[in-house]
Short mmCIF file of the C-alpha atoms (twelve columns), coordinates in Angstrom:
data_MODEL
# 
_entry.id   MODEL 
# 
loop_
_atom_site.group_PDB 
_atom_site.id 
_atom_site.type_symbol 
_atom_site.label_atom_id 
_atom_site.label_alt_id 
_atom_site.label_comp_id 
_atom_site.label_asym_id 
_atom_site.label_seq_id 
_atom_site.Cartn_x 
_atom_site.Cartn_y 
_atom_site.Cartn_z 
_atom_site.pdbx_PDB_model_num 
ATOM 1   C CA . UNK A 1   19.597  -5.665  -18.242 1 
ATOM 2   C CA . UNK A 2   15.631  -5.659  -18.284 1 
ATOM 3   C CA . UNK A 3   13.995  -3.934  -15.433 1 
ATOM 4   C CA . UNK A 4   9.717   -4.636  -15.354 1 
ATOM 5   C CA . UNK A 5   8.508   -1.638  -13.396 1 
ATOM 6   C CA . UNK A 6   5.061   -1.732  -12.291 1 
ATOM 7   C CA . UNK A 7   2.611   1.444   -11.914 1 
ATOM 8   C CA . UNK A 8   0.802   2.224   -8.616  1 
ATOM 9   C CA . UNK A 9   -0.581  -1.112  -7.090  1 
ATOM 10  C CA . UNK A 10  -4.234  -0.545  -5.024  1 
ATOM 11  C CA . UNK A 11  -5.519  -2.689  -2.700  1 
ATOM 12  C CA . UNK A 12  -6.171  -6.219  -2.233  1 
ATOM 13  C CA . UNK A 13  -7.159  -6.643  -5.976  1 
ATOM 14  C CA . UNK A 14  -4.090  -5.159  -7.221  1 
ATOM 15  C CA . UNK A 15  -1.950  -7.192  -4.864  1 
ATOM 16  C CA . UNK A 16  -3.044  -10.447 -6.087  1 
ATOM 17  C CA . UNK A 17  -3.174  -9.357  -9.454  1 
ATOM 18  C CA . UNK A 18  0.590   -8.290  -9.428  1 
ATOM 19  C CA . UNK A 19  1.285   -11.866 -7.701  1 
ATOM 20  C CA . UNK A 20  -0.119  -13.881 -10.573 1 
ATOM 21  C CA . UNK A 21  0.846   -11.829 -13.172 1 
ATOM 22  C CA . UNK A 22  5.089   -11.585 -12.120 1 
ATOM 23  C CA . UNK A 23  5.825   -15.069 -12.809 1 
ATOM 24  C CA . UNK A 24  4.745   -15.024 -16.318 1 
ATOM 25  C CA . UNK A 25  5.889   -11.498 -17.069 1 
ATOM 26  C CA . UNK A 26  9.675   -12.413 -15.628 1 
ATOM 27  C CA . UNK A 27  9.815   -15.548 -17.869 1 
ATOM 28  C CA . UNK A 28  8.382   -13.818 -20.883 1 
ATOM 29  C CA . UNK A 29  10.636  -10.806 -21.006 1 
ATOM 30  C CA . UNK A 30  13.767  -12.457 -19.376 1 
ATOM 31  C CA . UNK A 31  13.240  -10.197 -15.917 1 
ATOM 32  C CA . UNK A 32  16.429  -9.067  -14.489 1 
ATOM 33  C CA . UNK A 33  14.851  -6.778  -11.775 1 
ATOM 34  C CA . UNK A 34  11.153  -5.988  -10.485 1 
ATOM 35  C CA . UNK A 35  10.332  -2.271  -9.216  1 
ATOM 36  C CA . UNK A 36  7.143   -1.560  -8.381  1 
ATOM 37  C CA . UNK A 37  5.493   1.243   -6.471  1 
ATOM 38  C CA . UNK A 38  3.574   0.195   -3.126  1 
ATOM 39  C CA . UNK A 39  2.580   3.872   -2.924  1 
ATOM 40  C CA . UNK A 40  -1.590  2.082   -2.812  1 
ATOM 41  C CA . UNK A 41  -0.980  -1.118  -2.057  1 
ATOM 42  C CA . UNK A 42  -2.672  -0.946  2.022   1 
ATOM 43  C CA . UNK A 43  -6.136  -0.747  1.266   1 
ATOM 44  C CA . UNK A 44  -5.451  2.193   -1.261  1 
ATOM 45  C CA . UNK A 45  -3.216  4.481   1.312   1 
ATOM 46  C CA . UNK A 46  0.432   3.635   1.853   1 
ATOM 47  C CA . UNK A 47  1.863   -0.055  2.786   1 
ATOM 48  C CA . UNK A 48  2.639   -2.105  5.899   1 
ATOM 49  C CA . UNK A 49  5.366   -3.838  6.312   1 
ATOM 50  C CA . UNK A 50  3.817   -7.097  6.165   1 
ATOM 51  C CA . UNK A 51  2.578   -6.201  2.652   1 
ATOM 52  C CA . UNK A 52  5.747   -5.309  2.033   1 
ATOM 53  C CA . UNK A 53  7.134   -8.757  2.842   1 
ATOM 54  C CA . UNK A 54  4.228   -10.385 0.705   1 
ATOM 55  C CA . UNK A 55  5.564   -8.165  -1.969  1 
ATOM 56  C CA . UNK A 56  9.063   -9.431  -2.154  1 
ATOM 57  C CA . UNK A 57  8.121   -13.089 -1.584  1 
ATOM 58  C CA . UNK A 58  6.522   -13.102 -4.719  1 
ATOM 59  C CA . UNK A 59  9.436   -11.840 -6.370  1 
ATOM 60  C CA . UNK A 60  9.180   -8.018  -6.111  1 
ATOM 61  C CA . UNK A 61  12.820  -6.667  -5.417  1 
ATOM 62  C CA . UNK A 62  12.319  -2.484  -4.860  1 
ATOM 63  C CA . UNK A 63  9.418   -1.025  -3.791  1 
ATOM 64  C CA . UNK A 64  9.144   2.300   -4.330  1 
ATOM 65  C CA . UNK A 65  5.955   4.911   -2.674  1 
ATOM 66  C CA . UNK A 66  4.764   8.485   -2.761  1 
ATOM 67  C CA . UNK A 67  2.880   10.729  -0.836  1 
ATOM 68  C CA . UNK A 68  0.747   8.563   1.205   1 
ATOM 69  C CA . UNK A 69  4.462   7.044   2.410   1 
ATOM 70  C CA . UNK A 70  3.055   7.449   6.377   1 
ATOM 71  C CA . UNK A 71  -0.350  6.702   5.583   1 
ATOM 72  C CA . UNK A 72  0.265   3.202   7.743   1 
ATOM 73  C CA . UNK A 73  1.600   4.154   10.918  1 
ATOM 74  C CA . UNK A 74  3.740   0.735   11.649  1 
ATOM 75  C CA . UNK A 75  5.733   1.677   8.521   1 
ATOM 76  C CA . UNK A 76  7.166   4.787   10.215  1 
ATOM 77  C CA . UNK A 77  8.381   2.032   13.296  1 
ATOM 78  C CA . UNK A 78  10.204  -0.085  10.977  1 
ATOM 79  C CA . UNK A 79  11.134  1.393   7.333   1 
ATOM 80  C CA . UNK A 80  14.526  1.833   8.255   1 
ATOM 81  C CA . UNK A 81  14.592  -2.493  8.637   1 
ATOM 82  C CA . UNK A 82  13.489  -2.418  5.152   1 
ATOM 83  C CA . UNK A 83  16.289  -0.942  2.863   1 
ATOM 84  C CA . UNK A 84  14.621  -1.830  -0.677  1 
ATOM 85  C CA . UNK A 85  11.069  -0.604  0.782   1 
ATOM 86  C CA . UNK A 86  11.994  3.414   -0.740  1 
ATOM 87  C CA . UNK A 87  10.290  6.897   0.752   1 
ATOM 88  C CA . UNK A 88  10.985  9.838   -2.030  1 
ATOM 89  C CA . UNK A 89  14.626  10.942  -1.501  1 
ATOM 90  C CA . UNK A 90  13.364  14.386  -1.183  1 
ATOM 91  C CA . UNK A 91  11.263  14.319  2.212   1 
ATOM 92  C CA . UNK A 92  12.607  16.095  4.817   1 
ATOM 93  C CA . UNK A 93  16.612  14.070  5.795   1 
ATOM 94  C CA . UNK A 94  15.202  13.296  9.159   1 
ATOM 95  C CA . UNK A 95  12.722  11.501  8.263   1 
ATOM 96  C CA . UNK A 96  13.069  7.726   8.617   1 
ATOM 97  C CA . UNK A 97  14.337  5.517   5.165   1 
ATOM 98  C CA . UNK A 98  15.827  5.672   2.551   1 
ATOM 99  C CA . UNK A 99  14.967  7.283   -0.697  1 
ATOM 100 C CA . UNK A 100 17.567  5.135   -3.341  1 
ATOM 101 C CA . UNK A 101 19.233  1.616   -2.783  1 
ATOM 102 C CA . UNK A 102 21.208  -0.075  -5.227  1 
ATOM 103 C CA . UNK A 103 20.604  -4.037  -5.651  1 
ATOM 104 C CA . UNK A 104 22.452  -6.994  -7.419  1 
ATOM 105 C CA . UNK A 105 21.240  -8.512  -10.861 1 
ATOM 106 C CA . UNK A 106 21.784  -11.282 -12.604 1 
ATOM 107 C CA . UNK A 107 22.935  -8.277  -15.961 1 
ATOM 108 C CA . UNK A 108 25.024  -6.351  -13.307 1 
ATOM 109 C CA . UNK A 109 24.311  -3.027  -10.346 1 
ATOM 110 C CA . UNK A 110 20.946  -1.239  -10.135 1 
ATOM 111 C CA . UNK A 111 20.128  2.214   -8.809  1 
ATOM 112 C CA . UNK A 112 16.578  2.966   -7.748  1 
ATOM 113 C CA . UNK A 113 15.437  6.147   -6.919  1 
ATOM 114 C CA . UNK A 114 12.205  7.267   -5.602  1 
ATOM 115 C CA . UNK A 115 11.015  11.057  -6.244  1 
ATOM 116 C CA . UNK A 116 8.113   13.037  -4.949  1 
ATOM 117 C CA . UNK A 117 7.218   16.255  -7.096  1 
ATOM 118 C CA . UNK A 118 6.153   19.427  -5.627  1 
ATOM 119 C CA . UNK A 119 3.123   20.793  -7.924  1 
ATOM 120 C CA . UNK A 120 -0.381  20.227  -6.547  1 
ATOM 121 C CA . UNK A 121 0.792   17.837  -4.155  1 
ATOM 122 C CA . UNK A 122 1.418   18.187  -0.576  1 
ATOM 123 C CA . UNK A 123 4.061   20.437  0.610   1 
ATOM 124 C CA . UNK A 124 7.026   19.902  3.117   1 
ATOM 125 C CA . UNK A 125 9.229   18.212  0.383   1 
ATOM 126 C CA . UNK A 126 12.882  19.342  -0.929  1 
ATOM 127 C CA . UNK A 127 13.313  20.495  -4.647  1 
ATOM 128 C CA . UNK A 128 13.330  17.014  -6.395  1 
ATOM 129 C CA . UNK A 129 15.111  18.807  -9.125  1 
ATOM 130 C CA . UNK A 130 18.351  19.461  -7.268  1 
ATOM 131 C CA . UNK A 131 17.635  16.075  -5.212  1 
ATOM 132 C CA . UNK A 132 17.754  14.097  -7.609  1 
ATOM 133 C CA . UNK A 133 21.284  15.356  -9.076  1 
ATOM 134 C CA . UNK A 134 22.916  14.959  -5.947  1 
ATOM 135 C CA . UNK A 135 21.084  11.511  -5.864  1 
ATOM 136 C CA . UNK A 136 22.144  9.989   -9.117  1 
ATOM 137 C CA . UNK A 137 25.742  11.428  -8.743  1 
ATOM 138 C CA . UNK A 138 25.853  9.522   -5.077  1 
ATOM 139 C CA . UNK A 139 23.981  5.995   -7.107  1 
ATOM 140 C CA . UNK A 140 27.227  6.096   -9.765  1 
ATOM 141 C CA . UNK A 141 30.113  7.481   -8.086  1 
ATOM 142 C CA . UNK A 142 29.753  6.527   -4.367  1 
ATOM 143 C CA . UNK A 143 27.830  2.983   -4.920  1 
ATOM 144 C CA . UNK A 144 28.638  2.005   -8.325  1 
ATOM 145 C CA . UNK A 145 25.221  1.382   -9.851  1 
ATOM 146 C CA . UNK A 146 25.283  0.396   -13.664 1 
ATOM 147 C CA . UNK A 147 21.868  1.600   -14.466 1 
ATOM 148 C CA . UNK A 148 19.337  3.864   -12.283 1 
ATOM 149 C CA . UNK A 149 15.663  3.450   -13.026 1 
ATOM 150 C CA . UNK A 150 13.913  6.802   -11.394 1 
ATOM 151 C CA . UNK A 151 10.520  6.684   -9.991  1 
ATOM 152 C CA . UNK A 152 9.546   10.170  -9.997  1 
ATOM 153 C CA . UNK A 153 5.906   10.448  -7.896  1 
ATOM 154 C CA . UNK A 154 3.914   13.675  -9.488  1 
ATOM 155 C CA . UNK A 155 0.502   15.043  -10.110 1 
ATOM 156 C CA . UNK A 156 1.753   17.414  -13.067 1 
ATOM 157 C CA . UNK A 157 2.633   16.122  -16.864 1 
ATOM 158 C CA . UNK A 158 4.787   19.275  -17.001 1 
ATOM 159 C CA . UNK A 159 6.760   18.189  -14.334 1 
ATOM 160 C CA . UNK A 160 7.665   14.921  -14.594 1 
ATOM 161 C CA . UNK A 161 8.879   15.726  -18.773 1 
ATOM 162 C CA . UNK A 162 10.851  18.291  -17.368 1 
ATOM 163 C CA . UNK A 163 12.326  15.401  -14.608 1 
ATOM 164 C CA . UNK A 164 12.814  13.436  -17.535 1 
ATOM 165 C CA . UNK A 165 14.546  16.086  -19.724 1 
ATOM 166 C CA . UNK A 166 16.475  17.028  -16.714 1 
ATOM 167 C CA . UNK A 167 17.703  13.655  -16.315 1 
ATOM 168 C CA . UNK A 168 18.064  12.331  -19.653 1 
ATOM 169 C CA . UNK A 169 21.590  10.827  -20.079 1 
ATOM 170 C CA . UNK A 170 22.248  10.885  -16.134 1 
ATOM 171 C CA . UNK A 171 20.034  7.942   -16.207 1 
ATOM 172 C CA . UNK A 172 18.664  4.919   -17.431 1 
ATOM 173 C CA . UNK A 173 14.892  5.638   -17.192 1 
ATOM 174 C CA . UNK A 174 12.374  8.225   -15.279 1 
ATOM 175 C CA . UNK A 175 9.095   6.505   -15.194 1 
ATOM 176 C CA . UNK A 176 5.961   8.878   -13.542 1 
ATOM 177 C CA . UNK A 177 3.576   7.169   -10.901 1 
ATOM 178 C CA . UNK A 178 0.652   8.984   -9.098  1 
ATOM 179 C CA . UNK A 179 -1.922  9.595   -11.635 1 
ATOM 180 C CA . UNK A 180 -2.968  5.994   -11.755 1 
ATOM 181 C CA . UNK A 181 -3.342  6.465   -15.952 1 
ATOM 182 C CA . UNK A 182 -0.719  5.164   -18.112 1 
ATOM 183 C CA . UNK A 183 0.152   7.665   -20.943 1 
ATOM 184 C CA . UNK A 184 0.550   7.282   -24.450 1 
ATOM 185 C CA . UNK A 185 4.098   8.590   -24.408 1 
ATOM 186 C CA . UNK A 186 6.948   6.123   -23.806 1 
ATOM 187 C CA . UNK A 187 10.145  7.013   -25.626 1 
ATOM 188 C CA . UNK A 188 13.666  7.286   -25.222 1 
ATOM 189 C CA . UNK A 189 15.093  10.675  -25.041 1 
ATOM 190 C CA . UNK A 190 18.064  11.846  -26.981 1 
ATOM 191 C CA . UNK A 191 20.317  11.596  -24.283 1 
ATOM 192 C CA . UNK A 192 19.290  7.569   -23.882 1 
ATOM 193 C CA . UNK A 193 17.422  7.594   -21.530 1 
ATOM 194 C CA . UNK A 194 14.054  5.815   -21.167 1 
ATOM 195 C CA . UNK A 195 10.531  8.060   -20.370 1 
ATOM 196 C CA . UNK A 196 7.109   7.277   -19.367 1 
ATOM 197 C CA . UNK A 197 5.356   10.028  -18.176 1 
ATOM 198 C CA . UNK A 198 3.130   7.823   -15.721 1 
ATOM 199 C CA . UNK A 199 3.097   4.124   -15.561 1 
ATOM 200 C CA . UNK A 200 -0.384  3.644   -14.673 1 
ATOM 201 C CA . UNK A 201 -1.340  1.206   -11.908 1 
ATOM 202 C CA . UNK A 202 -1.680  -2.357  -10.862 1 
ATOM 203 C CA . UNK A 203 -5.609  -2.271  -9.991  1 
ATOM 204 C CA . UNK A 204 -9.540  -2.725  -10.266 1 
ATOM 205 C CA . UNK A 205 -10.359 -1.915  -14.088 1 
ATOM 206 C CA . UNK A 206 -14.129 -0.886  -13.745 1 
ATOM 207 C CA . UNK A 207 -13.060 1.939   -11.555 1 
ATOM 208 C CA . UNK A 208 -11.985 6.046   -10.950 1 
ATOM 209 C CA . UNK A 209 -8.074  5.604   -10.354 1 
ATOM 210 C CA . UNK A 210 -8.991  2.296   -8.210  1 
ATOM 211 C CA . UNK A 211 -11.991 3.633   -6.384  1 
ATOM 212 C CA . UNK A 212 -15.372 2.374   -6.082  1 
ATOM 213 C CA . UNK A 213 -17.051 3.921   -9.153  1 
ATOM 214 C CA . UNK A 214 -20.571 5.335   -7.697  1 
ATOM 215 C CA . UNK A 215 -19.044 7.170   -4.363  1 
ATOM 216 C CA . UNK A 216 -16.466 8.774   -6.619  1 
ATOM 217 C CA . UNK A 217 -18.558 10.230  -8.886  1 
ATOM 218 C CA . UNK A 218 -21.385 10.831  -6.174  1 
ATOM 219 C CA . UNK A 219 -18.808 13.413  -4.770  1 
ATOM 220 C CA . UNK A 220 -18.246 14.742  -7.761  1 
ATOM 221 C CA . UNK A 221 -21.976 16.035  -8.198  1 
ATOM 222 C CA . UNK A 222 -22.567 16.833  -4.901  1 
ATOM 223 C CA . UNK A 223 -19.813 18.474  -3.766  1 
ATOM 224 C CA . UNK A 224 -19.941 16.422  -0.406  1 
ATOM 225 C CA . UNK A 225 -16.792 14.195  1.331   1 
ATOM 226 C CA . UNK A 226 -17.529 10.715  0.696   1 
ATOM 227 C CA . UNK A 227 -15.088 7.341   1.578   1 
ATOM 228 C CA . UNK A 228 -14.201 5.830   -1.748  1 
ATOM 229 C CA . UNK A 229 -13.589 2.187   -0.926  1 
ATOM 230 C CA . UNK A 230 -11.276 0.157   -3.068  1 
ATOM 231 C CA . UNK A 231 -13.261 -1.339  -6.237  1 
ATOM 232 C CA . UNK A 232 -13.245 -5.218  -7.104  1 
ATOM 233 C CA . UNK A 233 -12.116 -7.146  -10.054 1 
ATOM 234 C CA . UNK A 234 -11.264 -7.359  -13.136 1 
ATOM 235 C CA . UNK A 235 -8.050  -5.620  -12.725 1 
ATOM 236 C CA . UNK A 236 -5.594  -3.947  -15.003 1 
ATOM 237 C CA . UNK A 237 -1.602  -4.320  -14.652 1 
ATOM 238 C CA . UNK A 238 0.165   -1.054  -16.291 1 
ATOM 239 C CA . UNK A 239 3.588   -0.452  -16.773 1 
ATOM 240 C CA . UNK A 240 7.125   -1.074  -18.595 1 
ATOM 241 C CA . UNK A 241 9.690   -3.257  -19.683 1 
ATOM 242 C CA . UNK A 242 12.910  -1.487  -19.907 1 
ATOM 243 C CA . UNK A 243 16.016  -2.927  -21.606 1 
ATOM 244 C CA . UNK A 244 19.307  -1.276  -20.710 1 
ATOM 245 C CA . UNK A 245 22.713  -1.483  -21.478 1 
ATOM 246 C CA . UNK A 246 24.614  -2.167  -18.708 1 
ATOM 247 C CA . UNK A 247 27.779  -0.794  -19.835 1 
ATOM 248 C CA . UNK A 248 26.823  2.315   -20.778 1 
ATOM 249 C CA . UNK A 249 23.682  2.618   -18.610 1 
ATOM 250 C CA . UNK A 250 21.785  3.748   -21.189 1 
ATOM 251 C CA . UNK A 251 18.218  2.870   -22.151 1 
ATOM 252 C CA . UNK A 252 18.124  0.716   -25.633 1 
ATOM 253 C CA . UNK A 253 13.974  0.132   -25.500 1 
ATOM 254 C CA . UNK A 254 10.894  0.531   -23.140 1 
ATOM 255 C CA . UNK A 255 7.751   -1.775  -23.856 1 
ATOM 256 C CA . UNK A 256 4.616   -0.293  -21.902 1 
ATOM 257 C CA . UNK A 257 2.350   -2.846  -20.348 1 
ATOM 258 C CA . UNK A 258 -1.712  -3.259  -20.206 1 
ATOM 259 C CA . UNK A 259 -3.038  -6.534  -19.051 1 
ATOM 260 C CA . UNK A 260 -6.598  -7.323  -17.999 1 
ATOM 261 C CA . UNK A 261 -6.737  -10.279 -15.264 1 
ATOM 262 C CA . UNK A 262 -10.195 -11.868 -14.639 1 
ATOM 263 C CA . UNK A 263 -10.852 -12.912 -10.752 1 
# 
């Protein structure tokens, strides 16, 4: 089974950057599954469910999101329509959504789960740690997934290795998103499971994390609240390939990904 996972997409340019770019990433490396996180993808906060739809048109299958989950109000209305459209598994269980699915693919049963860590980002979330157990044991046993591919949504490199370590051999990958900078640190752990601290993001290049450059930094040095618009094109498209045995649901390689698209 190969699963392409995509990093954070932002904005406009980022959406039409991740619609050109899937068709010729699927045929190259034989694309079983999509996942990519939506977490950006509404004018840099959250997604709407119309963005949503555009997103699995275009041949997205699980969308996965983060912290700025409510940022669009009509999401809230009508998440709970959307069953592959995933809120981290650890907000509060009365919140509307789901936090894991499991689809059909062509190479057999996938598990997505969606993760929200708790360091330096906002509180009111369970312990993804013990979450995520109870998740992955509920993906296998109770729904029969194959393979699980774990979007775990963090601010902290500490705490998404120790996700990963925590995981490795419950699951088939644990790929970071949040930080919006892909790191230098794919593997797969001894336990066979695939790693990527964060996947990076699906958005403008000349940019800070997807921002407009000069408010950004004009912030910075004046210690004053500025709006940082969504920057324009080029764009970069970070994340992974993962290949996975389906019978064993172990990881066998992860490719990272780093394309530059021109307007």
């Amino acid at each position: 089974m190969k699963v392409l996972f995509v990093g954070d997409v932002v904005g406009e340019p980022g959406r039409l950057t991740l619609y050109r770019a899937l068709p010729e990433l699927k045929s190259e490396y034989s694309i079983d599954a999509v996942v990519v996180n939506g977490e950006n993808a509404a004018g840099g906060r959250g997604i709407t469910p119309a963005i949503a739809h555009d997103f699995f048109i275009n041949g997205v299958d699980v969308i996965t999101l983060g912290d700025h989950v409510w940022d669009q109000a009509e999401l809230a209305a009508r998440i709970d329509e959307l069953p592959t459209v995933l809120r981290p598994y650890n907000h509060q269980s009365n919140t509307p959504g789901c936090g894991s699915c499991v689809i059909a693919t062509p190479a057999g049963s996938l598990g997505v789960l969606c993760l929200q860590g708790r360091t330096f980002m906002k509180t009111g979330v369970e312990n993804p740690f013990s979450c995520a157990e109870s998740a992955v044991e509920s993906l296998r046993l109770t729904s029969g997934a194959q393979a699980i591919v774990v979007d775990f949504h963090a601010e902290t490199t500490s705490e998404k290795i120790a996700m990963g370590r925590f995981l490795d051999g419950k699951v088939s990958a644990v790929l970071g998103t949040h930080t919006h900078v892909q790191t230098n640190d794919a593997c797969l752990l001894p336990g066979g499971t695939a790693y990527l601290t964060d996947a990076g993001m699906c958005g403008p290049l000349d940019s800070v994390i997807g921002r407009s450059v000069e408010p950004v930094v004009n912030s910075f040095v004046t210690c004053m609240p500025r709006k940082f618009p969504v920057a324009s094109w080029p764009t970069r498209l970070s994340g992974a390939v993962i290949s996975i045995d389906e019978t064993t649901g172990k990881a066998l390689e992860i490719t990272p990904l780093n394309r530059i698209y021109e307007k």
